[in-house]
Structure formats: C-alpha cells, structure tokens
C-alpha positions in Angstrom: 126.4 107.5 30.8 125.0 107.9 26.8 125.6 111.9 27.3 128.8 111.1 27.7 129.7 108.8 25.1 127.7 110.7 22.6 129.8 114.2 23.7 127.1 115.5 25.0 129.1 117.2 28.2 132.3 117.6 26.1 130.2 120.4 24.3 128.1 121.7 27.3 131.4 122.8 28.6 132.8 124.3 25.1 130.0 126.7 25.9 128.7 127.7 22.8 125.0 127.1 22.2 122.0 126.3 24.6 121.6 123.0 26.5 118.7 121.2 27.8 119.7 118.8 30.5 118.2 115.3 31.9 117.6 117.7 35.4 116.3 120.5 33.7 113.7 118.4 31.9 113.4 116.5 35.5 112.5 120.0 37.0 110.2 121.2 34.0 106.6 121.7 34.0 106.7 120.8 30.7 104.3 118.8 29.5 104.8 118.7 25.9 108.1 118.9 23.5 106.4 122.2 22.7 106.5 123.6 26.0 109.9 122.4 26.5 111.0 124.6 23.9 108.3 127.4 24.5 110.6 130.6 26.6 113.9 129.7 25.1 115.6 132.3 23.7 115.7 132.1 19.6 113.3 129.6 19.7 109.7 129.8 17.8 107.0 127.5 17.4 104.9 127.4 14.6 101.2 126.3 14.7 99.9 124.9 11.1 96.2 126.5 10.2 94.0 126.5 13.3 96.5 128.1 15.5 97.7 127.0 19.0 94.4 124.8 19.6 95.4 123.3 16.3 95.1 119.1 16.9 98.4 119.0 14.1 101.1 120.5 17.0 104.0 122.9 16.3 106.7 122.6 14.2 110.1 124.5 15.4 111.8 127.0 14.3 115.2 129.3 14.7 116.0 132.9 15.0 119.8 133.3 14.6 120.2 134.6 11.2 117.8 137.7 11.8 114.7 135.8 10.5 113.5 132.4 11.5 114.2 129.5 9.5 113.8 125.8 9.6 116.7 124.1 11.6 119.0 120.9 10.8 117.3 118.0 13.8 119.4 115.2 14.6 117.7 112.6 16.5 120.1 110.2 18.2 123.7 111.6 16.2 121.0 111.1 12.9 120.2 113.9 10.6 116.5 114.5 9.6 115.5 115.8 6.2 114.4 119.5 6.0 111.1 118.2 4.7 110.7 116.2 7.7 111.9 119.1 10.1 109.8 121.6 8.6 106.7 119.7 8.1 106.6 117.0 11.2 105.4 118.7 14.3 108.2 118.5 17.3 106.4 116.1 19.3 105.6 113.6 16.3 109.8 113.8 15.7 109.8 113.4 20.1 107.2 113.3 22.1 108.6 114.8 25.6 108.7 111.4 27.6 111.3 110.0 25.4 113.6 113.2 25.7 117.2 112.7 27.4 118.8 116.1 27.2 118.5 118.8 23.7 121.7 121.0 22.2 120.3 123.5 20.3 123.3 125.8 18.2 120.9 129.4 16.6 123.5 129.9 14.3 125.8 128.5 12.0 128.8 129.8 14.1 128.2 127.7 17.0 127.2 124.3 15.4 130.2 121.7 16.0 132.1 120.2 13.5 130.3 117.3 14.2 127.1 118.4 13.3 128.6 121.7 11.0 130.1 120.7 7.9 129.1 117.5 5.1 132.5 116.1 3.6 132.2 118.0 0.4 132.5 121.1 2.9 129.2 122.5 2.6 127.0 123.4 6.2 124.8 120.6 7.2 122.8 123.4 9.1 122.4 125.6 6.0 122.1 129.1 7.3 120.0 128.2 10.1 121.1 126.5 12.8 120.9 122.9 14.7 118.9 121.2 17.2 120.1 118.0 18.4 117.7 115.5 20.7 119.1 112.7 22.1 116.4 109.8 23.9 116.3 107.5 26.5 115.4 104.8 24.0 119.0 104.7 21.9 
C-alpha cells in the first residue's frame, strides 16, 4: 500500500503528531476538506471576507506556537509555497474526495526529519508546523 511506501505508518506509530486515516475519513461525515479538519485539536479555519457562507472557502491554520500561523502543506511528499498555503483555500489545495490519509505535526518539535529541516539546516515548517496530505491520485 502507498501509506506504506510513502512512511505513512512508520510515523503513525512514532507517535508524535495527529493522523488522519483512510478509515477515519471512510467513517467521516465530512463532507468537505474543511469539515475534515473542523474539531481537531490545534486546528483553525479561516474564512476570507464574507465569513463562513463566504463562496471563496477556508484556508487552514495552526495553533502550536501559542498563536496561529500558516503551516508548511506537502501534497504527495511535495512542499507548497507559504503564499500558496496561506492564500489557497484547503479544498482548492484538496478537495475531500481525493484525500487518502493527512499527518498533521502543530509544532516544530514533532515535524520529522523528513519534512523538518532544508539542507542548509534551516526548518522547512518555520515556526509553525506541518500538514501533510497524501491522495488517491499519486
């Protein structure tokens, strides 16, 4: 299986961060990316002008840090710009039907290596933290 290949499991069962299986997704009453994400701890949504009702959607955001902040997305093992993260609503960057199974790492302390550190040394999750969506497309 991809979640397996792509270390997926390997880091469920380091246990640091928050998962969101294939079942769990399965088992949702999701019907949206954004109520996927809506109830999970450190999470936030935000709606652009217009509010919830707003026709734009929400773009994501993490509390880990004390303050919420704009989180490094991978989609498929491949980073997102910030401007594309903090700008693109969630279910433009993956609309929920596509969605295999989400990592999401608040803060910088729990981000893998993998996803942690550019080769120059320096946090690819700045001071906020990761989210990592992998498809059923890849």
């Amino acid at each position: 299986h991809q979640l397996v290949k792509n270390g997926f499991v390997r880091r469920v069962t380091r246990g640091l961060g928050q998962f969101i299986t294939p079942i769990m997704i399965e088992e949702s009453p999701a019907r949206s990316t954004e109520d996927l994400f809506r109830g999970i701890p450190g999470v936030g949504l935000v709606y652009p002008q217009g509010g919830i009702n707003s026709f734009q959607g929400a773009t994501v955001r993490l509390f880990g840090t004390g303050q919420y902040c704009t989180p490094t997305i991978y989609l498929d093992g491949t980073r997102l710009s910030v401007e594309m993260t903090a700008s693109l609503p969630v279910e433009v960057i993956a609309p929920l039907a596509t969605i295999d199974a989400v990592e999401i790492y608040r803060r910088p302390a729990e981000i893998p290596v993998e996803y942690g550190m550019t080769q120059s040394g320096s946090s690819q999750g700045g001071n906020c933290g990761v989210i990592v969506v992998w498809t059923k497309t890849r």
